[in-house]
N, C-alpha and C positions, 0 to 999 in steps of 0.2 A: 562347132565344126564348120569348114569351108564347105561349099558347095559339091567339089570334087572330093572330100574324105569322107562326105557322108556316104555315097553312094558305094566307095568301095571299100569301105569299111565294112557296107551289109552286104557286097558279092562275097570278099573274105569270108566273114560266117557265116553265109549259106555254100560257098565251097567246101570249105575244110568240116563243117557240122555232119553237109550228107554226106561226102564220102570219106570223110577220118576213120571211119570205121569199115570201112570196103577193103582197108586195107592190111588191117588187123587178121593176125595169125589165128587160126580155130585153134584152140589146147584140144591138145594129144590125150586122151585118159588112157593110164595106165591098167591093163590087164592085171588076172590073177596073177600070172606067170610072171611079168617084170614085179613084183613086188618082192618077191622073193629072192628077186635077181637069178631065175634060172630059165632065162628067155632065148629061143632056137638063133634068133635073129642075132644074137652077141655074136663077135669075135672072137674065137677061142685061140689066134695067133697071130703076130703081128705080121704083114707083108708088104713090103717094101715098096715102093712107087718107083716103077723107071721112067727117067725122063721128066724137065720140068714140068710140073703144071701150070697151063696158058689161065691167065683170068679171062674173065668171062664180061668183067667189066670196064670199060674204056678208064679206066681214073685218069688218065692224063687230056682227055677229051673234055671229061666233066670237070677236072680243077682247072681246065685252061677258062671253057665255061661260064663255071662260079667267078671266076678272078676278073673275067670279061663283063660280066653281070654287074656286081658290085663296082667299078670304074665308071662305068656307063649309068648308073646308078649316083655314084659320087660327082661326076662332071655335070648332069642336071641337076641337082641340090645345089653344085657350085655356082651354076648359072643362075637358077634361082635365086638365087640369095644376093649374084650381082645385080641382078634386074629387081629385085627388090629397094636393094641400096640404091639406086641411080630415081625409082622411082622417088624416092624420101629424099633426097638430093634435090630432086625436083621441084617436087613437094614445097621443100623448104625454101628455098631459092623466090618459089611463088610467093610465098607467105611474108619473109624479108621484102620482097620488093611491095606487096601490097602494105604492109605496117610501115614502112618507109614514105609512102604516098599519101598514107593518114597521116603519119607527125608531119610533114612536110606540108601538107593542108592546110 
């Protein structure tokens, strides 16, 4: 591993280890009463909702977001991988010109 994936390779699993489960829902245990299915808390009739209900969640905030994320995400990997190639381009160019300087000796 590179210098830079090691280190956040172990922040990621010491992130997500301690609090993966922070986030996790407690289970509900079901009473006497709901097993039987004659619990006060049922609905005993349907009633109708007026007016839309507003989400509570930005989705179009968060997929603009996500979509912004992964770009900016993609255009440094792209970069990357230019400045890698130009590196080896380099590289090689060095390398030609010195094995050129040995035959030529």
């Amino acid at each position: 591993m590179s210098a830079f994936a090691r280190p956040l390779a172990l922040a990621c699993v010491l992130t997500f280890g301690a609090f993966g489960t922070s986030f996790a829902q407690e289970a509900e245990t079901p009473s006497a009463a709901d097993a039987d299915g004659t619990s006060d808390e049922r609905a005993s009739a349907f009633r109708a909702v007026s007016g839309p209900e507003i989400d509570r969640v930005p989705g179009g905030a968060l997929l603009v977001g996500a979509y912004g994320a992964a770009f900016v995400l993609l255009v440094l990997f792209v970069w990357r991988i230019g400045r890698v190639n130009r590196l080896a381009r380099q590289e090689l160019e060095s390398l030609r010109a010195s094995l050129a300087e040995r035959d030529g000796s």
